[in-house]
C-alpha positions as a Markdown table, in Angstrom:
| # | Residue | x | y | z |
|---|---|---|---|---|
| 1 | Unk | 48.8 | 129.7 | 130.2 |
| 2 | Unk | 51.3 | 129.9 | 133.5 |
| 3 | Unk | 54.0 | 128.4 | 130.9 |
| 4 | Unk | 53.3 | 131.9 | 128.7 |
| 5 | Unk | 53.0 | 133.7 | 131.7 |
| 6 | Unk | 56.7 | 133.0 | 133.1 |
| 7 | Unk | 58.3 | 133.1 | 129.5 |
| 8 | Unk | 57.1 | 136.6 | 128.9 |
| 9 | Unk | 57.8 | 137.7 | 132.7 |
| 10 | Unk | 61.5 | 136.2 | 132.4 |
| 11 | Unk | 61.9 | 138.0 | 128.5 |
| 12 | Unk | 60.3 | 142.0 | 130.2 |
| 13 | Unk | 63.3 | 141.2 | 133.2 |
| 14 | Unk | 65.9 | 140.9 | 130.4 |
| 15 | Unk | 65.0 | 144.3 | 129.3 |
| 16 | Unk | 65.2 | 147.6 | 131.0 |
| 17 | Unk | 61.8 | 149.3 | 131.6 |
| 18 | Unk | 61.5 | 151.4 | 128.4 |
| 19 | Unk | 64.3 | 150.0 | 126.3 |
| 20 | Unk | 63.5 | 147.6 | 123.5 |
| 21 | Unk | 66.4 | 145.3 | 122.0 |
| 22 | Unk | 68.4 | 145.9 | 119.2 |
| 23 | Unk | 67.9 | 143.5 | 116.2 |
| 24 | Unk | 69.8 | 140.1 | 116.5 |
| 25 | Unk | 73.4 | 140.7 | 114.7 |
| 26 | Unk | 72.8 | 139.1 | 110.7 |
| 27 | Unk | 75.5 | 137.0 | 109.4 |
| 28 | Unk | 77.6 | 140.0 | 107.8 |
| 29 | Unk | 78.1 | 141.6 | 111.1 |
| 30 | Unk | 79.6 | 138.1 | 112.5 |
| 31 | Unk | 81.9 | 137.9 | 108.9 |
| 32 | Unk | 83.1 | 141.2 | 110.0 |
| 33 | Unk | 83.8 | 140.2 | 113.1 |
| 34 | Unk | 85.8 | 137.3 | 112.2 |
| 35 | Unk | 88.0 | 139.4 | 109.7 |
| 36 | Unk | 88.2 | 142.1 | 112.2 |
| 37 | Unk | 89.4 | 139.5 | 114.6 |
| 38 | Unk | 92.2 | 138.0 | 112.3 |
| 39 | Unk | 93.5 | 141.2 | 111.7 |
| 40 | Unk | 93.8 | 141.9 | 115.7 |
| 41 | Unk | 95.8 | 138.4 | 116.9 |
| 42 | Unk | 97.1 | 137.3 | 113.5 |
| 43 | Unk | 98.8 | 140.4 | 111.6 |
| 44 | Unk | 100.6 | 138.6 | 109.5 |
| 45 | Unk | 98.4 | 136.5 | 108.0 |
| 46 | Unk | 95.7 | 137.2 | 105.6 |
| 47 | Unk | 92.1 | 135.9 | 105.4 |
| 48 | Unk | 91.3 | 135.3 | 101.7 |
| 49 | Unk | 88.0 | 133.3 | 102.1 |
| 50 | Unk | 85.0 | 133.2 | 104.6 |
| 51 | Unk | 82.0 | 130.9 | 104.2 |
| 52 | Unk | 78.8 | 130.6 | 106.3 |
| 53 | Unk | 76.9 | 130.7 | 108.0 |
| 54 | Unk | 77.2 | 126.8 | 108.1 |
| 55 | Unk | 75.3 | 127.3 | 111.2 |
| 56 | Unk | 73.2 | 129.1 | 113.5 |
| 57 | Unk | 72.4 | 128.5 | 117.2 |
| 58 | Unk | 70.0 | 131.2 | 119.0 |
| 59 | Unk | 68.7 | 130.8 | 122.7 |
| 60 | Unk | 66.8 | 133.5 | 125.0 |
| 61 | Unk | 70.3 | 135.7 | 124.9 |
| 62 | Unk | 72.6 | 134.7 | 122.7 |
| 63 | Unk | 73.4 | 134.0 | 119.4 |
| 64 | Unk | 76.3 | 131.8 | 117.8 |
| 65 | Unk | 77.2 | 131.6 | 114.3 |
| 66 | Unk | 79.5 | 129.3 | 112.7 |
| 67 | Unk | 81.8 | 129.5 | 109.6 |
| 68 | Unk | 85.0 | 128.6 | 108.2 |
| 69 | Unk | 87.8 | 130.9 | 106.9 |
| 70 | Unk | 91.0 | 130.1 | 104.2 |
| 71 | Unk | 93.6 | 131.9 | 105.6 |
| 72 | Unk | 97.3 | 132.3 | 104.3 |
| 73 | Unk | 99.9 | 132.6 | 106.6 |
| 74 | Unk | 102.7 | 134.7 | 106.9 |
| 75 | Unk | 105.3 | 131.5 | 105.7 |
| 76 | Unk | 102.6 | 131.0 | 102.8 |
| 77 | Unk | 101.2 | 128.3 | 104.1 |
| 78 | Unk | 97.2 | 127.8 | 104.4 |
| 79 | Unk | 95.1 | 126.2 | 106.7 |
| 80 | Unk | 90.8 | 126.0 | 106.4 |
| 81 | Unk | 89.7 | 127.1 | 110.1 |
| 82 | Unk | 86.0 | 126.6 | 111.5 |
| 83 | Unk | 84.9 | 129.3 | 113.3 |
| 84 | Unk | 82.4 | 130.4 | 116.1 |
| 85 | Unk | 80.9 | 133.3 | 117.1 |
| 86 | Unk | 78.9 | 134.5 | 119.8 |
| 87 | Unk | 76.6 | 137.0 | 120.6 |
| 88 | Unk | 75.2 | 138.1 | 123.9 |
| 89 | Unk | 72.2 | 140.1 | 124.9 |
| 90 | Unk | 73.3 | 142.5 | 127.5 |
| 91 | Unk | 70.3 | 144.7 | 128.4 |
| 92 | Unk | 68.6 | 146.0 | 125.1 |
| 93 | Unk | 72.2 | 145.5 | 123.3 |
| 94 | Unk | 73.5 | 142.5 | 121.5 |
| 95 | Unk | 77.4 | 142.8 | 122.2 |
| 96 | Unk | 79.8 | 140.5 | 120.8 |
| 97 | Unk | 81.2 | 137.9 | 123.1 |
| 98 | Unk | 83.7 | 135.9 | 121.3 |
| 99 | Unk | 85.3 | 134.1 | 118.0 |
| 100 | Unk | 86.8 | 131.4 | 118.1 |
| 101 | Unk | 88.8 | 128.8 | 116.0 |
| 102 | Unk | 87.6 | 125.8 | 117.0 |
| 103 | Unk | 89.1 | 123.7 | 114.7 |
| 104 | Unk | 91.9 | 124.1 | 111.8 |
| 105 | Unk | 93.0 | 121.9 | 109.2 |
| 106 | Unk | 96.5 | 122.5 | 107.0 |
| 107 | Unk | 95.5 | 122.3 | 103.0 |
| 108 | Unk | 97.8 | 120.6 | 100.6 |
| 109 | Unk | 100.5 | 122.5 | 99.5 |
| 110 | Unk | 101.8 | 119.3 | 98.0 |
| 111 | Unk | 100.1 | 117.3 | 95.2 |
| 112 | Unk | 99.6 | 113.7 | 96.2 |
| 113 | Unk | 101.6 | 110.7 | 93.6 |
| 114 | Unk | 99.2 | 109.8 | 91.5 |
| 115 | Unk | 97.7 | 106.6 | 92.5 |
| 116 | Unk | 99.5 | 104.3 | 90.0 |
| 117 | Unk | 102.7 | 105.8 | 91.4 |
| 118 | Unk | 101.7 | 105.6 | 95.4 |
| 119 | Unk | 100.8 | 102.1 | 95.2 |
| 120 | Unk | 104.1 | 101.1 | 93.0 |
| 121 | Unk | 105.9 | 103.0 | 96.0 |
| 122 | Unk | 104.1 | 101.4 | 98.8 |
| 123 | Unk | 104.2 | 97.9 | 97.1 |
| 124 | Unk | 108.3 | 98.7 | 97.1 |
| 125 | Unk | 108.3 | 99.2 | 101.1 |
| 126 | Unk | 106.5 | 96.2 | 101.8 |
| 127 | Unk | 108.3 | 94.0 | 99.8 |
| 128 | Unk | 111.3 | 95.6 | 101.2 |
| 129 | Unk | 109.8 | 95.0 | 105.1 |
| 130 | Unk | 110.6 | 91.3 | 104.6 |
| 131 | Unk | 107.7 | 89.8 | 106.0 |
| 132 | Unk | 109.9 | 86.2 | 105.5 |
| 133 | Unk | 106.3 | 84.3 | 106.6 |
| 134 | Unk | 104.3 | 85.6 | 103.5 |
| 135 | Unk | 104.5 | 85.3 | 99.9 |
| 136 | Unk | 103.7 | 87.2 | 97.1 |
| 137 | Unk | 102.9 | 90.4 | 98.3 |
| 138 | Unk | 99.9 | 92.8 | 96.5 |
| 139 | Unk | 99.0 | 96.2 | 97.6 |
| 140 | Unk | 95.5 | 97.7 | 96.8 |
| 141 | Unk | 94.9 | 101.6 | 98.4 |
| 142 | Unk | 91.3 | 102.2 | 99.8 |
| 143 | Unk | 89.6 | 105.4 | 99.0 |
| 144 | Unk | 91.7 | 109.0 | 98.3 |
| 145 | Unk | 94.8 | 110.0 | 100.8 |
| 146 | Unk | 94.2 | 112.3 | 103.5 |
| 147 | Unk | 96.5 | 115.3 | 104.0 |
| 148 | Unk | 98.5 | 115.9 | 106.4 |
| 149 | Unk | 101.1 | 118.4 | 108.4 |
| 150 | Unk | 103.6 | 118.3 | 111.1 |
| 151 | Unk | 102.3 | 121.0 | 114.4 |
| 152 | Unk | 105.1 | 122.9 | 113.7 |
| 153 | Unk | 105.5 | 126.6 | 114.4 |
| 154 | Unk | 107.9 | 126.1 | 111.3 |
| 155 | Unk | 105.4 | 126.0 | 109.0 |
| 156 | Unk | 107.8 | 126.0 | 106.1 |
| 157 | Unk | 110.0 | 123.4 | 106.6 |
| 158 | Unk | 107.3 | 120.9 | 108.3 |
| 159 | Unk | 106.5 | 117.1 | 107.1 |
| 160 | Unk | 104.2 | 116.7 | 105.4 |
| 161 | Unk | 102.7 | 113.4 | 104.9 |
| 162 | Unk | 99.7 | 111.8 | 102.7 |
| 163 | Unk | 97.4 | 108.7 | 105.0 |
| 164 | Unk | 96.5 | 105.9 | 102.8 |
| 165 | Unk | 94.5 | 103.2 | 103.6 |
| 166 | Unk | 95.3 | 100.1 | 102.4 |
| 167 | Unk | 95.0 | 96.4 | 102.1 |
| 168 | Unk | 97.7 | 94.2 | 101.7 |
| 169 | Unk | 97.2 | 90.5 | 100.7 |
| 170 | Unk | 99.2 | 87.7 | 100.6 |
| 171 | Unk | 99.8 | 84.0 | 101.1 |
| 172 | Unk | 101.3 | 82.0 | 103.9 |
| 173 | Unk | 104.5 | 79.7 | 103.5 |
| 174 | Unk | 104.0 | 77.7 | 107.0 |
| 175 | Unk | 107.9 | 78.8 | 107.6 |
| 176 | Unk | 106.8 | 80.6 | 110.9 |
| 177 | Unk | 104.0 | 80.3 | 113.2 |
| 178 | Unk | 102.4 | 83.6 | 111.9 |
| 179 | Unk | 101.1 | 82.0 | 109.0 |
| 180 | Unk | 99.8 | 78.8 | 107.6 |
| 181 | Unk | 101.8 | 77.3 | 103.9 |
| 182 | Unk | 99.1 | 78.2 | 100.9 |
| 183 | Unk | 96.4 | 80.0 | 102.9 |
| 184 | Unk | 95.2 | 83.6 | 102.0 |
| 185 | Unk | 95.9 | 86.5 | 104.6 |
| 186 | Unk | 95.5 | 90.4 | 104.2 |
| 187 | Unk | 96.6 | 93.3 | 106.7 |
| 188 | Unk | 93.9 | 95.9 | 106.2 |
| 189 | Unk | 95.9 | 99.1 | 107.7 |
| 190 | Unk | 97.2 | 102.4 | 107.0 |
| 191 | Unk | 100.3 | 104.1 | 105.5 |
| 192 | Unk | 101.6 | 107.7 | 105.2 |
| 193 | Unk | 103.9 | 108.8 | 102.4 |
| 194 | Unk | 106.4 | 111.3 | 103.6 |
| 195 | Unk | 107.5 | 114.0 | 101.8 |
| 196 | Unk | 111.3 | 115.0 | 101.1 |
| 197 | Unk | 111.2 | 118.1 | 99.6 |
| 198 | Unk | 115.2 | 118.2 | 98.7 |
| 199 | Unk | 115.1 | 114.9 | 96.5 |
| 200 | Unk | 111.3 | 116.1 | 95.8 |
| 201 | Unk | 110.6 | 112.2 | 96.8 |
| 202 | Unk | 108.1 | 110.2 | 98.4 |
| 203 | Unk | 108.9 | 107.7 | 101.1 |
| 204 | Unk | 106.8 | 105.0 | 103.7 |
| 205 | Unk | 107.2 | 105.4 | 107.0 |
| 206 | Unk | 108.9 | 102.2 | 107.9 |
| 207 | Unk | 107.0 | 102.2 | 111.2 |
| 208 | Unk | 103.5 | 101.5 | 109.6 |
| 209 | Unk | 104.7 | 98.4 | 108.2 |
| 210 | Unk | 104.1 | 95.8 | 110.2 |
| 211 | Unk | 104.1 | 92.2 | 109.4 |
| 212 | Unk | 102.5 | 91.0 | 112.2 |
| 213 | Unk | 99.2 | 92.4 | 111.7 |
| 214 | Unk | 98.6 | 89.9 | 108.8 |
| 215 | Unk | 95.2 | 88.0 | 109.4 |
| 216 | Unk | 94.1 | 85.0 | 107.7 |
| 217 | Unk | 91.1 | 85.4 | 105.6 |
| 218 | Unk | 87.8 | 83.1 | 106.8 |
């Protein structure tokens, strides 16, 4: 009963004598916000999609909603942005506190090789990395690329890159210490194919291929 007691003493303190609280903010007033708050610090861009809630977090005072927004930027470039916002109870109002981006992630602007084609071009770079202490070189891709995007404020002209994973097998020639003649070894790893939007190309970043992180298989 004391438990009940001090709740319901600390909620009547909250409140001004007389006043009752305005009804929690519903998810359109927060989706209103959000737009409402693109519009203020981004001008130049344009919101074309918000989704939610995904989520909703509500204490004594405050509520937080989160969602995610598609938003086109001024250079025509998109990104999919989670987004928080936050109510607080001050006396008998609920006033809006913040939103926030939280997280943003650049969407493909840029259709991925097919997978045929990205392993025929990342075959090509390892064979042409000259791992001289393995033999006959295969390249197998793992699951579907992940996109991604230079940080640039150039949005335009940024790389742009798809992640593979990948596992590259092979067999040791016993001409260097890295590997033993006949046995099986593989170099699980992870490569990104760079885009060259003037030869409208696909290349492997030469840095990702490492012939020392060959293991042999048990």
């Amino acid at each position: 009963m004391r438990t009940f007691a001090t709740l319901g003493l600390a909620c009547f303190l909250l409140v001004p004598l007389g006043a009752v609280a305005q009804p929690a903010p519903a998810w359109e007033a927060a989706r209103a916000a959000i737009i409402k708050d693109y519009a203020r610090q981004q001008p130049g861009d344009k919101v074309l999609e918000v989704t939610g809630p995904h989520n909703r977090e509500a204490i004594l005072i405050a509520i937080r909603y989160y969602g995610a927004t598609l938003v086109q930027r001024a250079d025509g470039s998109r990104t999919r942005d989670k987004v928080v916002v936050e109510y607080r109870l001050v006396g008998s109002r609920w006033e809006l506190e913040r939103v926030k981006v939280y997280e943003s992630q650049a969407q493909a602007d840029v259709t991925a090789p097919s997978a045929q084609e990205a392993q025929k071009i990342l075959l090509a770079a390892w064979q042409g990395a000259k791992c001289e202490a393995f033999d006959n070189l295969a390249v197998a891709i793992a699951g579907e690329p992940r996109y991604q995007q230079e940080d640039s404020a150039d949005r335009a002209n940024a790389k742009r890159w798809y992640v593979y994973s990948v596992k590259v097998s092979a067999k040791g020639n016993g001409k260097f210490r890295l590997s033993e003649d006949g046995a099986a070894y593989v170099n699980a790893t992870q490569n990104r194919l760079l885009w060259n939007p003037a030869q409208r190309s696909w290349t492997v970043e030469a840095r990702h291929l490492r012939c020392t992180g060959f293991s042999k298989k048990s």
